[in-house]
VOMIMAR-593656 format. One record per residue (C-alpha): residue in one letter; x, z, y. Coordinates in steps of 0.5 Angstrom, whole numbers, padded with zeros to 4 digits, always signed. Last residue first. Example, Ala and Ser with C-alpha at 12.3 -4.5 7.8 and 13.67 -1.06 7.14 Angstrom:
! VOMIMAR-593656
S+0027+0014-0002/A+0025+0016-0009/
//
This chain:
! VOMIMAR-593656
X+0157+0262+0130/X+0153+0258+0127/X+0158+0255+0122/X+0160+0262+0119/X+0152+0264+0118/X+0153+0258+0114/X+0158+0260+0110/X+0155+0266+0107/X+0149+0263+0107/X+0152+0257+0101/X+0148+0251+0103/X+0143+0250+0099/X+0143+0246+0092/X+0143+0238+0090/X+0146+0236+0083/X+0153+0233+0081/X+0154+0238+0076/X+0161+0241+0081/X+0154+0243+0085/X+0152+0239+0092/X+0151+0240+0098/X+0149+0233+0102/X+0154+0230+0108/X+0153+0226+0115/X+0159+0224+0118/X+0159+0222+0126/X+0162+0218+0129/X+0167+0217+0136/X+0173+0213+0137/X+0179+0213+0142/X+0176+0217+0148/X+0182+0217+0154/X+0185+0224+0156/X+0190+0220+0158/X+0197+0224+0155/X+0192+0227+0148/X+0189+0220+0146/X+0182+0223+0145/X+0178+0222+0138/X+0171+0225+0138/X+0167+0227+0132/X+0160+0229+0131/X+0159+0232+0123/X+0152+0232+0119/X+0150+0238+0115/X+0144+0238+0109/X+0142+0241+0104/X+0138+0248+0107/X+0140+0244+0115/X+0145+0244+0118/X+0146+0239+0124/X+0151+0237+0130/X+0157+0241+0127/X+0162+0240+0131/X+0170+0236+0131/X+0175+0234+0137/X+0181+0230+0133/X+0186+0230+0139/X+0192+0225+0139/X+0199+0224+0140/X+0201+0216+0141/X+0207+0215+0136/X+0204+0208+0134/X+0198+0207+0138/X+0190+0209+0138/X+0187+0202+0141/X+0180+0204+0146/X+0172+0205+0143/X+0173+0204+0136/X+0166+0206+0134/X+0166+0209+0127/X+0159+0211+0123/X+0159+0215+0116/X+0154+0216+0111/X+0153+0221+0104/X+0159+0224+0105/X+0160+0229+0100/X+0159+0236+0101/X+0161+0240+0095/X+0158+0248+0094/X+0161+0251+0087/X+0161+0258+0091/X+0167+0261+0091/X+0172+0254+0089/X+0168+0249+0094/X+0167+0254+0099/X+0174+0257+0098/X+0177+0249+0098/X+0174+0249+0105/X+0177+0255+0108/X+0174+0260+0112/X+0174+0263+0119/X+0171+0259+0123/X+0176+0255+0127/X+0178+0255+0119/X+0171+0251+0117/X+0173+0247+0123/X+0181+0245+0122/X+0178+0242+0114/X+0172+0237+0118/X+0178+0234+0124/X+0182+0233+0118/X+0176+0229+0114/X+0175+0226+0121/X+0183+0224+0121/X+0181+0220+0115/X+0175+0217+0117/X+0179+0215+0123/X+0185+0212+0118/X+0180+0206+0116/X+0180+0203+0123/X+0188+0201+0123/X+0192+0204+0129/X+0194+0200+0132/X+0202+0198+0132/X+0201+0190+0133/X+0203+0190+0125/X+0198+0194+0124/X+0199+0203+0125/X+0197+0209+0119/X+0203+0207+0117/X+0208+0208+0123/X+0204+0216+0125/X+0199+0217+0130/X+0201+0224+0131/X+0197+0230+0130/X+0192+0235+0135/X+0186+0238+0131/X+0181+0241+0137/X+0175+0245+0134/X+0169+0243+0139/X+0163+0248+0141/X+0158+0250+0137/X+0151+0246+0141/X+0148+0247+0134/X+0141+0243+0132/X+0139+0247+0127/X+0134+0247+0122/X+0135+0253+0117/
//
């Protein structure tokens, strides 16, 4: 179940909000991990299913096992920003995401990273990507 998939990007827009900002307003680094999470959640619903339904249905977890992050332009306090989120490889145990964050009014590139996830049981135990949800993946 190898794929290097070339599904397009699901889109996510928010707002940079005050707390997720330094003193300076910028955007503090730690927050792209988490905007990567929402990026994640808005693709598995691009694709038809939410993600807590493959958690609950299938007993199918995707920890992050690694993360990159490259700041690439400062998001600011109140800027409007574009989570743009792929899947870049699913495997039978495995899915690895690429992320692009894009300042809305400029089209400037913020970040980029990629997450790479292992699928897991509820008893902490390696399994397969459940193919009822893989199918939807790859479409």
């Amino acid at each position: 179940m190898e794929t290097d998939t070339t599904i397009e990007w699901s889109e996510t827009r928010l707002r940079v909000r005050y707390a997720e900002t330094d003193q300076a307003g910028v955007v503090y680094h730690s927050n792209y991990l988490i905007w990567f999470e929402v990026g994640r959640v808005e693709l598995c619903r691009d694709h038809g299913f939410n993600y807590r339904d493959m958690e609950r249905d299938s007993d199918a977890l995707l920890p992050v096992t690694e993360a990159r992050l490259r700041c690439r332009n400062p998001a600011l306090y109140d800027d409007e920003i574009v989570i743009r989120t792929r899947v870049a490889a699913l495997r039978s145990r495995a899915i690895s995401f690429a992320y692009e964050v894009i300042r809305a009014a400029d089209g400037a590139l913020l970040a980029e990273g990629e997450t790479h996830h292992v699928v897991m049981n509820r008893a902490g135990r390696a399994r397969t990507f459940p193919p009822e949800f893989a199918a939807r993946l790859k479409r």
